[in-house]
Structure formats: structure tokens, C-alpha cells
Phi, psi and omega in degrees: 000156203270192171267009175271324170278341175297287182326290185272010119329281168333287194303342216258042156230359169263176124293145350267046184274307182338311174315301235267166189286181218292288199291341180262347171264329182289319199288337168321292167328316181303313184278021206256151186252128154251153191225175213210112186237148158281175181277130172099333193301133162303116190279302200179157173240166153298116200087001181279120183290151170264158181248357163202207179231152196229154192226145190250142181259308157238176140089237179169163220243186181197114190242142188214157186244201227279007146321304194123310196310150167275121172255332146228196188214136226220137177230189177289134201062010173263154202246122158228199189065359210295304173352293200298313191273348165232036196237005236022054143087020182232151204261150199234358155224198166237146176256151185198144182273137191265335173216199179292152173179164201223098194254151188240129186255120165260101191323168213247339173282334164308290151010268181298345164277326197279312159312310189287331204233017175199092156325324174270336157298286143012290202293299174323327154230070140244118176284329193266171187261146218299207168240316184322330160288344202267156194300190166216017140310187175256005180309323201265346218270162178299127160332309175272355123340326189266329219278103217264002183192163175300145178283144212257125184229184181200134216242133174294019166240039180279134165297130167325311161325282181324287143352268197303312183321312158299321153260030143305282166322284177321319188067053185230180217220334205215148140242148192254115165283110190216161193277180185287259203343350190095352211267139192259092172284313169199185168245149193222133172240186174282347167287293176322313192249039165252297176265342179287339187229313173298313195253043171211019157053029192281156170305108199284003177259011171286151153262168219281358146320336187276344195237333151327144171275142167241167177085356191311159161273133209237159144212170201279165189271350144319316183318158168279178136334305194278351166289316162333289181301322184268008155261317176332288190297334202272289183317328201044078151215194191258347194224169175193119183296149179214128197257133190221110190026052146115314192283143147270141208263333186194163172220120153296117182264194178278287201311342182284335184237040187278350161263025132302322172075198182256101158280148200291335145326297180305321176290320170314296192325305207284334164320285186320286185343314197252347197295134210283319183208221213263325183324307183283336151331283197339297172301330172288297131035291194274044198245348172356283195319314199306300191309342200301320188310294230279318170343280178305324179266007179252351175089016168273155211277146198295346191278010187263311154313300172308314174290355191272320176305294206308300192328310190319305197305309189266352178269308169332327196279331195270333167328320198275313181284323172319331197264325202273295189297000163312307216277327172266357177081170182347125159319137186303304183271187132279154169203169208221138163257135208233140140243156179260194146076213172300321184286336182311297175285029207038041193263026191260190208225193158306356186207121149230156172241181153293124157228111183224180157218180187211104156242115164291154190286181193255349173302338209273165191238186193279344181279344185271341198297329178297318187319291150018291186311301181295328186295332172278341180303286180314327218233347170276318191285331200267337175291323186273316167284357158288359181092002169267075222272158174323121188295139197259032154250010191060025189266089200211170169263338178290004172274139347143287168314339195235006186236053214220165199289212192290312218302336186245000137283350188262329177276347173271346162328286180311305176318335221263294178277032177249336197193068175309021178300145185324311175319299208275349155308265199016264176324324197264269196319318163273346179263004168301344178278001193293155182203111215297146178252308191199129177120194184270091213304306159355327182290319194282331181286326172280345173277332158330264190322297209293308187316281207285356153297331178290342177278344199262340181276344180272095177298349175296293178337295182291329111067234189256354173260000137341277171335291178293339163317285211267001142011294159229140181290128153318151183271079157241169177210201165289315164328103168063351187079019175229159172238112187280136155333133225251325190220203178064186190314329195248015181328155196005059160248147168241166187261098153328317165301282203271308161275031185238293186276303171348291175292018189248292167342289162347274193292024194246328207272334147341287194291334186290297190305309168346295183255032194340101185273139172261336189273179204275305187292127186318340191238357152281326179270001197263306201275308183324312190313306197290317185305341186209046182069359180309333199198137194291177178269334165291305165314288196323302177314318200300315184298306151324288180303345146260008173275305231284273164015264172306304208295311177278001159274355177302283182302316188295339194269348180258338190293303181305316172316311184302300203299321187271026131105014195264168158280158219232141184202163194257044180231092178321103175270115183306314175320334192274350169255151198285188188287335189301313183326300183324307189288310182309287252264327173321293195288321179300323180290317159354277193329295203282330179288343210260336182247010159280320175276347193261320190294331204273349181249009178075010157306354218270339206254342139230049179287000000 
């Protein structure tokens, strides 16, 4: 057989050649160059232009990025260069034959005919995640996407007459009450000057200060759809202001979201909202898995998915704090319920435990302190029968430690970044995930802004949380090009968690303290990073585009578990994915190994 017939013998068992017809694999074949390397041989360097992208036929390559560090290990039919060539056309790591081995070089102008004119080729190396997946409800869509006009406002000494006259005139159920900046002081509805004033016989020259909700609950124009709804159903109210620093920018009603229909989230929320005790949370509670199921198979995107679990997660906790102060009366102080971990970032998946705290005004006193204790008690315990079981590091409010006024959060912020020993990376790294649940969100925000500029000016600080960053590895090795779990219950599995999402999740939060960033969520911080120069757009995409990646395999991999009746966990056997899959999923760890070595070289912002 000549050697143009070896060769598309070879292609018509790889992917995505495999795809292509019969007469379009011979001209491939044809134009393909093989090359024939000793152990030790140079492939490309970094930065070098490519003249195609190359497939191993025997032996194996070693790819190292521009470090130096080894980022995978390569076996027969896996493809590398391709990244560099559709990066504009420079290699973006270095190759080295690991043994004797034998490569099919496909030229970078076939390459580029064959991305135009064969979609499924196409698909295989396009790395980012499509749009064609993503959902095509309103679950997913952005809060300013809803929003169909400029907000209808009023100045607080306008007379009540006047208001309503104005949302006649207007056709509108609400006016957003603001100061001459636009800055949003309370709200006034058509319910408000029905009952506050028409049936308590009131002066209709009153103004709408007197009568006004002040203070409302707002939310950012970032914000979903389904958050609108689940503060609606969990608050029970009708109208919800939406906000940009402070201005207002639009107001969402109930009518603005009536093509929502019933999400299936939304009904958990309202369910949770009426539920009598914890029993009855519980029952709502154990229907997760099912949405998660539903999530994943309608094809929403995973921060989307996760936050809609997460949603769940905070209306229980705040449900929980209602019920515990039913039950012990007012609080003495203000205080703020903090969660971390998965829920902090809004990440959660089908398995979760708790992770909380308790920050107190600084008024409180020691005799006041047991209410505290017990109100964490109710509500760390009514979590765990929901199935949000106890963190088995004790990172709880019901811990003694995690349960103190600001003032000694705040020294332990400072202690933490004064005296990086691993406990307080630790410790710093998990509380950098706080995130307000219930209460008085004031406690935290100025202590935020203060934690994270002071961490960010210590380079000792920044450091070890360097350091502590690159902690977990992506699982790659040789096997398939992943390294498995060698022994135990997980035997040839890889950890979707602690080596998949974990290191991305790190280096986001990395990045946030760099550039003190305030958002939580891994993929907010992600997008903050690039936006504000912590990390190049080219790295940031890259990055992205493998986070998107791990993370919905992540998801698709517990969903499947729920539908075959197993518990849902995060540990993948790779053997169970196609070749393609392998390869997407390979190239991401890459991804995530390649900006672990540029952070650990100070490197991260050019990549």
C-alpha cells in the first residue's frame, strides 16, 4: 500500500476524519506530510509558526508550555497544535517526542478548508461552548433583556394624588422613588395608595414618602429572570426594582414574567416559601436531583444551572432563619448569615454539604451572644435535614469561631494576611467565597472592599495564596491522556471536583484578589479577570472555554447518574467518553495546567 493509502487507513479510524466522505479523506490523505522522530526530537517551540496541526500515529509527544513545566503526555491518535493554529498561527506550547514515534502532519491551509466547508469537523475543534446549547426559555435570560422601558420614578415629597395621577397617565402599577441622582429610595405601588391612603382616609396631599416600601429589595440588571421570580414567590410581592450602583435602572412586575410558565425552580422556591416546617422543606428539598435532571437536558448552560440549584439553597436558609427567629423572638442586634464553599459561589451541583458563618453588629454583648448560638443550631441543623449535610471541617455558624461580631472578623482577615500559615491560606481562601444570605448585608460589604485591598497590597500574602492556587493539579497523565485514580472505590475515575473545577475555581479567586475584584462566582471572576486586565483575552477565553467545558461535564455526568437511579458524585471513568469528548475534555486540563504554570511564573496577565 503506497504511503498516502497507509495514511487514510490511519484517518478513516480517527475522529473527525472519520466523519468525512470517502473521496474528501483521500485528498486529505494526500496532502498529509509523515514524519519519523527519534526520542528527545524538538516538534515546535512556543511561539514558533505552525505549517499544520499533527496526529500521532506510534510512539509519544510531550507538551510543555511556555514555562517549561510538562502539561500533558500524548499517545497514539491524539492531535496536538491545533490550539496555536487557531490562536493565530503560532504555537502556543512546545512538543518533544518522548520516544521514537511516528506523525502525520495535516498543512495548515487543508486544516483551514476543511473548518469551512465540514461542520462536524468544525465542531471538533471549536473549543468554546456553543450558543446552539444553551437554553431557549427565559430561565437563563438576563434581568435587562426583560426590562421594555426606562423606569417610571417620582421624588418623595411628590403628593400621593400626584403618583397615582402619574400611573395613570404612565399605565403603570409602580413608581420608583429617587433622589435627583436617579438613586432609588423606596417604591410606591398602586396597592400602597389604595391601602395606605384611600382606606385609612388619609390626606391625598400626603406625600409619597409617608407611604412608600423604603429601602426595597432591588436587584442588578445582571441578575436572571428566574431570580426576579424567586424573590417574587419566596417575598410574595408584585413589583421588583432593578438597579446598577445604586441608579435605577428598570422595574420588573409579575406581568413582565407570565411566559415563564412554571419553572420547574420556581415552583421549588414557592413550595419552600408555604412549607409549615422543616419536614415538609425536606420533601421539597429531595426533588434537586430530578431539576438538575431537567436542567441539563434542556441544555442550560452550566453557571445557570448551578445558580438555579443554589437559588434553592438560599431560599431554604433564609426560610430556616425566619423560622428560628419566630421561634427565639427578634434578634437583639443585626446580623448577617454568610454562606461560602459552593453555595457562596453559586455553584452548586447535586451534592452539597454546608458551608456558613454568623457576622454581628459590634453592639452585641456577651450575654446576648447565646441567641446567636442557638439561631445557628436551628438553621445549620433544619440544613442538614434538607439534605445540606454538615461540613465535615466544621466551617458552620454552629462553630463558636465562625460565629463572632465583625470586629473579630475583621482581625481575623487581618491575622490571616499578616501570618500566611497554611490554616490561614486555608481559612482566607475559603472565607474570600463569603456571600450575604440573610440579614444585614451591611456588615460585610465594607469589610469586603477593606479584606480585599489589604491582601492585595501584601506580596508575601499573595504569595502563598500563589502557592496554595496550584495545590490541585488537572488529572493529566499518560493513560488516555488522563491520570486516574490509581486505587479504591474510584479506581481508573478521575475527580471532576477537586481536579477539574477546583483548580479553575482557585485560580479565579486568584485573580479576584489580584485585581480586588468583589464577584464570588467562579465565572464571574473569570470574565471581571479579563475585563480588567488581571489576565490577557486571549488567556481569559482560553480559560473560560475550559471551565465552560469541565464544569458541564461535570454536570452531564451527575444528571446521568440521577436518570440510571445511582447517587450523583463527581467522579468520571474516562473510558466512558467518546473519542471526541476525551479529546475536548484533555485539551481543557491543558488549558487549566498551562495558566497554573504562567501564574506560579507571575506570568498570568500575558498570556
Amino acid at each position: 500500500m503506497s504511503e498516502t493509502g497507509t495514511i487514510q487507513s490511519f484517518l478513516e479510524a480517527v475522529h473527525p476524519y472519520d466523519t468525512l466522505p470517502r473521496d474528501e479523506l483521500a485528498r486529505v490523505a494526500s496532502s498529509c506530510r509523515r514524519r519519523h522522530l527519534a526520542e528527545g526530537v524538538e516538534i515546535y517551540s512556543f511561539g514558533e509558526p505552525l505549517g499544520g496541526i499533527f496526529l500521532i500515529e506510534t510512539g509519544g509527544v510531550e507538551i510543555f508550555d511556555r514555562n517549561g513545566a510538562l502539561v500533558s503526555l500524548l499517545g497514539p491518535r491524539n492531535t496536538f497544535g491545533e490550539r496555536g493554529l487557531l490562536r493565530g498561527g503560532t504555537a502556543l506550547t512546545t512538543a518533544r517526542a518522548s520516544e521514537d514515534c511516528q506523525l502525520v502532519m495535516l498543512p495548515k491551509a487543508e486544516f483551514e478548508r476543511l473548518i469551512a466547508d465540514h461542520p462536524a469537523f468544525a465542531r471538533f475543534f471549536n473549543r468554546a461552548r456553543s450558543g446552539e446549547t444553551r437554553a431557549t426559555d427565559l430561565t437563563g435570560r438576563k434581568v435587562s433583556e426583560l426590562i421594555a422601558r426606562a423606569p417610571v420614578t417620582c421624588p418623595p415629597d411628590l403628593p400621593a394624588r400626584e403618583a397615582a395621577r402619574r400611573m395613570r397617565d404612565e399605565g403603570v402599577s409602580s413608581l420608583g422613588v429617587t433622589d435627583p441622582e436617579g438613586r432609588l429610595l423606596g417604591i410606591v405601588t398602586t396597592r400602597d395608595l389604595t391601602g395606605r391612603v384611600l382606606a385609612e382616609g388619609r390626606d391625598p396631599a400626603i406625600p409619597v414618602r409617608e407611604v412608600m416600601t423604603p429601602d426595597p429589595v432591588a436587584l442588578p440588571a445582571t441578575a436572571l429572570a428566574s431570580d426576579i421570580l424567586h424573590q417574587m414567590l419566596e417575598r410574595r410581592i408584585g413589583h421588583l426594582p432593578i438597579t446598577r450602583d445604586g441608579i435605577l435602572v428598570g422595574m420588573v412586575t409579575q406581568t413582565d414574567l407570565t411566559r415563564l410558565q412554571a419553572l420547574s425552580s420556581a415552583v421549588l422556591i414557592r413550595d419552600l416559601a408555604s412549607a409549615p416546617g422543616v419536614t415538609e422543606m425536606a420533601a421539597v428539598t429531595a426533588r434537586i436531583p430530578d431539576l438538575l435532571v431537567q436542567l441539563v437536558g434542556g441544555h442550560h448552560a452550566h453557571e445557570v444551572t448551578t445558580r438555579l440549584i443554589t437559588d434553592i439553597a438560599d431560599a431554604v436558609t433564609r426560610r430556616l432563619l425566619a423560622m428560628a427567629e419566630a421561634e427565639l423572638g427578634p434578634p437583639p442586634v443585626p446580623y448577617l448569615w454568610l454562606a461560602c464553599g459552593s453555595q457562596g459561589r453559586q455553584e452548586q451541583t447535586g451534592i452539597s454539604d454546608q458551608d456558613n458563618c454568623l457576622m454581628i453588629d459590634d453592639d452585641v454583648t456577651e450575654a446576648q451572644m447565646p441567641y446567636f448560638g442557638k439561631l445557628a443550631r436551628i438553621v445549620s441543623d433544619g440544613l442538614h435535614a434538607c439534605g445540606y449535610v454538615y461540613c465535615p471541617g466544621n466551617m458552620m455558624a454552629t462553630n463558636p469561631r465562625w460565629c463572632q461580631p465583625v470586629r473579630v472578623w475583621r482581625d481575623y482577615f487581618r491575622g490571616w494576611i499578616a501570618t500566611p500559615s497554611p490554616e490561614a491560606q486555608m481559612l482566607a481562601s475559603v472565607m474570600f467565597d463569603l456571600r450575604p444570605i440573610g440579614g444585614a448585608a451591611s456588615l460585610y460589604s465594607g469589610l469586603q472592599a477593606e479584606t480585599l485591598e489589604a491582601a492585595s497590597r501584601n506580596s508575601i500574602f499573595v504569595a502563598h495564596m500563589v502557592g496554595n492556587s496550584l495545590k490541585h493539579a488537572p488529572p493529566l497523565g499518560l493513560i488516555r491522556g488522563f491520570a486516574t485514580i490509581r486505587s479504591g472505590e474510584h479506581r481508573n475515575r478521575i475527580d471532576l471536583k477537586h481536579s477539574g473545577v477546583v483548580p479553575v475555581t482557585d485560580l479565579a479567586r486568584l485573580y479576584a484578589l489580584q485585581g480586588r475584584l468583589t464577584p464570588v462566582n467562579t465565572r464571574a471572576r473569570l470574565l471581571a479577570a479579563v475585563e480588567s486586565g488581571v489576565i490577557s483575552a486571549s488567556g481569559g477565553r482560553d480559560l473560560i472555554d475550559a471551565y465552560d467545558l469541565i464544569a458541564e461535564t461535570r454536570l452531564e455526568h451527575q444528571a446521568a447518574q440521577v436518570r440510571a437511579g445511582e447517587r450523583p458524585d463527581n467522579f468520571l471513568d474516562p473510558a466512558s467518553l467518546s473519542d471526541f469528548e476525551r479529546s475536548h475534555l484533555r485539551d481543557a486540563f491543558v488549558v487549566v495546567r498551562t495558566m497554573q504554570s504562567a501564574i506560579g511564573q507571575g506570568r498570568a496577565a500575558v498570556l
